[in-house]
N, C-alpha and C positions, 0 to 999 in steps of 0.2 A: 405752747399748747395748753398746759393746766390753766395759766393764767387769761386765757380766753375761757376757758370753759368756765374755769369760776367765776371771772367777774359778768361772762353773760347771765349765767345761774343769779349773782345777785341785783345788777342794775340792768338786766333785760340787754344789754348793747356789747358787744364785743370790744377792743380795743384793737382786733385786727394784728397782733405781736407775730405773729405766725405770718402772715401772710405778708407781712414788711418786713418783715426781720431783726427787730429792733424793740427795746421799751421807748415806754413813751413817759415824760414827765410823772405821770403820777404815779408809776409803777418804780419810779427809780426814786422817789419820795417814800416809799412803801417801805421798800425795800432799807432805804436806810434809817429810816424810824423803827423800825425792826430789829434792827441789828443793835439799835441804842434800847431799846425796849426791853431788850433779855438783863440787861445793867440794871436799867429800874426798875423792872419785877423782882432783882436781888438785892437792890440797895434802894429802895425808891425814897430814904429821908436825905442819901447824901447826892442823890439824884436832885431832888427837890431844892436845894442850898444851891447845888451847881446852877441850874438857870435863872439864878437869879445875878452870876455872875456877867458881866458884859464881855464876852468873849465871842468871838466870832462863830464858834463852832455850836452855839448854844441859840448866835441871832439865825441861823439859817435851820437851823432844827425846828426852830419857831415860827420859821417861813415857810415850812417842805410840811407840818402841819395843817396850816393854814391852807395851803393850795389843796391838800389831802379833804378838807374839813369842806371846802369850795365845791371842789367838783364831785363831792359826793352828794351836795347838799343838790347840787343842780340835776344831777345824773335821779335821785330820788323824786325828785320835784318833776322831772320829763316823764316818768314812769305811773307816778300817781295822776297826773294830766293823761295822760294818752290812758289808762285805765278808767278813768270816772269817763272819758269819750266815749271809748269804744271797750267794755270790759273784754268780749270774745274775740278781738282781734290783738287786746295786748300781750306780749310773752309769757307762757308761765316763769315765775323765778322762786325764790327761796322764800319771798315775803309776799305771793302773791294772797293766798289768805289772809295776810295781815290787813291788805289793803281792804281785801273784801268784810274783813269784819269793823271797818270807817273806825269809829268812836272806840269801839272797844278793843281795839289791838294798840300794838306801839304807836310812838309818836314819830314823826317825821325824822327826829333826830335821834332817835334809839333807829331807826332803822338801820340809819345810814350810818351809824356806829354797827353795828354787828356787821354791814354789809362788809364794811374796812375790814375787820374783825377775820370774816371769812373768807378775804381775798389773798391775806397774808396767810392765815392757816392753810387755806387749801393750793397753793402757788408755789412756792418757796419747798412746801412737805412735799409734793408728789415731784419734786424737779429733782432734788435735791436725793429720793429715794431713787428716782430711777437712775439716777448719774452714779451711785455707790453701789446699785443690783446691776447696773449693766457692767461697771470697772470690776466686781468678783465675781460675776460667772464669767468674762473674759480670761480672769485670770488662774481658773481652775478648769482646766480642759475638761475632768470627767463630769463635773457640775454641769459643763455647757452640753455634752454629749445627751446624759442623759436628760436632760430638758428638753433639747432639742426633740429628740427622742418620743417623749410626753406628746409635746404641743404636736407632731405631726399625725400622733392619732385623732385631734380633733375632726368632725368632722365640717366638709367646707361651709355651712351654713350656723356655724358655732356664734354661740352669743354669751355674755357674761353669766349665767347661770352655768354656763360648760366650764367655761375658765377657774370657778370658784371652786369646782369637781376638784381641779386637779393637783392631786395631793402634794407631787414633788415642785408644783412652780408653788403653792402656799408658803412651803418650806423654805424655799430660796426668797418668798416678801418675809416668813415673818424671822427669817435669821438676817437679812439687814436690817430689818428694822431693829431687830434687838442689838446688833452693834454698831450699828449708824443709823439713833434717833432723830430726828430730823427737827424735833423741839428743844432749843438750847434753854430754855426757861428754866427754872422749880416749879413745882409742880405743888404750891401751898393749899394750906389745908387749916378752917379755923378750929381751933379745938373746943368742943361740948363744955356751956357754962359750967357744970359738974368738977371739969378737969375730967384728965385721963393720966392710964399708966402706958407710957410707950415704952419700950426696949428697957425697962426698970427703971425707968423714973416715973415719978409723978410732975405731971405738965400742970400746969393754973387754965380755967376755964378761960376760955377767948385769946387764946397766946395764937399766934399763927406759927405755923410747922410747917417745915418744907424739906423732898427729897426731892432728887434730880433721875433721871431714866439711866443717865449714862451710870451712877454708880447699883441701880435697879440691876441692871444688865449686864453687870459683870462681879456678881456674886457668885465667887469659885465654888459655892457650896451648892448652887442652883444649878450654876453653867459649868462643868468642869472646861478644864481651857479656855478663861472668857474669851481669850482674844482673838483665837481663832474662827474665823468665818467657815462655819459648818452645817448646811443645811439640816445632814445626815443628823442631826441632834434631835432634830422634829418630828424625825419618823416613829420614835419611840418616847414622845414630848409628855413628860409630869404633868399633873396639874398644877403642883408649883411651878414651873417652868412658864404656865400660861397665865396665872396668877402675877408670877415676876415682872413679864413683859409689859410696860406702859407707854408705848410710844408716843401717847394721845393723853397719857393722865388715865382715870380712871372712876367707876363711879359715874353715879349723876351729874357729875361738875366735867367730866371727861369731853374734849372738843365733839361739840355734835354733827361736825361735818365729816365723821368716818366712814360713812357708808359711800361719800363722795369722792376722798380722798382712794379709795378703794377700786370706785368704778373708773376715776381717771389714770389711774397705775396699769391696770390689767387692759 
């Protein structure tokens, strides 16, 4: 289901996963460029050395690319067509102002980079969250009670502005999210030609610096008991606590598809 929603949000067309029940080639191409992707966001010069290696695992990465690279190139190229035909009958999507500002927006292939971009961010995050928020409110009875609880005061005509109201289900997304972030990456950061002083050192200007969410989020001094799955932490949530929390990064650089990821979750 996420990954319908997203990938119609960015190339206008559904891939239908929901309703066949299965992926399809380029979502299981995605998916494993992703999984090698978190290595080369951490290591990317000894990432870089490896594919130059003739190893198998390295020719077919290079293929599951290329098909990625293919049919997004096409999937963009059908959407900018059927838009310059008929603009009021083509889909809205994520880049649809882009296309309307011609010239002076992205280029074809900046598009259809972000769109990749955002099909993996928003797919994988909201799957992946709902499969670790459904497995601990199962496995805390009073968690599920009073949830349950909550959600039946909505009333029958509710819509995502109710949902967002409600205080104990917020509690129960943003306490997995803080112990099951759903971005295995680091979370880099260039540092200010000047340099900076971090945790008492002095960094050199343009050094790149990285933290990771999972050790954000289990700071015994922020979270006492990190590793405890505890909604009840939120009810009476720091502003450290909300500060600590980075599931998505942070900042201007922070994934800008959160407000997406958010309305597909709820």
């Amino acid at each position: 289901m996420a990954t319908d929603i997203i990938v119609e949000l960015s190339f206008g067309e559904s891939f239908g996963i929901l309703k066949h029940g299965k992926k399809n080639q380029y979502i299981k191409d995605l998916e494993g460029l992703a999984a090698k992707g978190s290595i080369r966001s951490t290591f990317p010069t000894l990432i870089s050395i490896a594919t130059k290696l003739p190893l198998p695992i390295f020719k077919e990465t290079a293929a599951a690319a290329q098909r990625i690279r293919d049919y997004s190139a096409e999937a963009v190229a059908r959407y900018k067509r059927d838009f310059a035909n008929n603009p009021a009958a083509a889909k809205p999507t994520l880049f649809r102002k882009l296309f309307e500002a011609g010239e002076a927006g992205l280029s074809d292939d900046e598009i259809r980079a972000e769109a990749q971009a955002y099909i993996v961010a928003g797919s994988d995050t909201t799957a992946t969250t709902l499969t670790y928020l459904v497995y601990s409110v199962c496995c805390h009875g009073a968690v599920r009670q009073k949830l349950v609880k909550e959600l039946m005061e909505l009333p029958d005509d509710f819509g995502h502005s109710d949902l967002r109201e409600l205080l104990y289900l917020n509690n129960v997304i943003d306490e997995t999210l803080r112990l099951y972030a759903a971005v295995p990456s680091a979370l880099p950061r260039v540092v200010p030609a000047k340099g900076a002083h971090l945790a008492g050192y002095f960094i050199p200007g343009d050094t790149v610096v990285s933290t990771q969410a999972w050790t954000l989020h289990r700071d015994p001094d922020v979270f006492p008991d990190p590793e405890t799955w505890d909604p009840a932490r939120w009810e009476k949530g720091s502003k450290l606590m909300h500060e600590a929390v980075m599931p998505f990064g942070g900042g201007s650089r922070g994934i800008s598809l959160t407000c997406c990821f958010f309305s597909s979750l709820y």
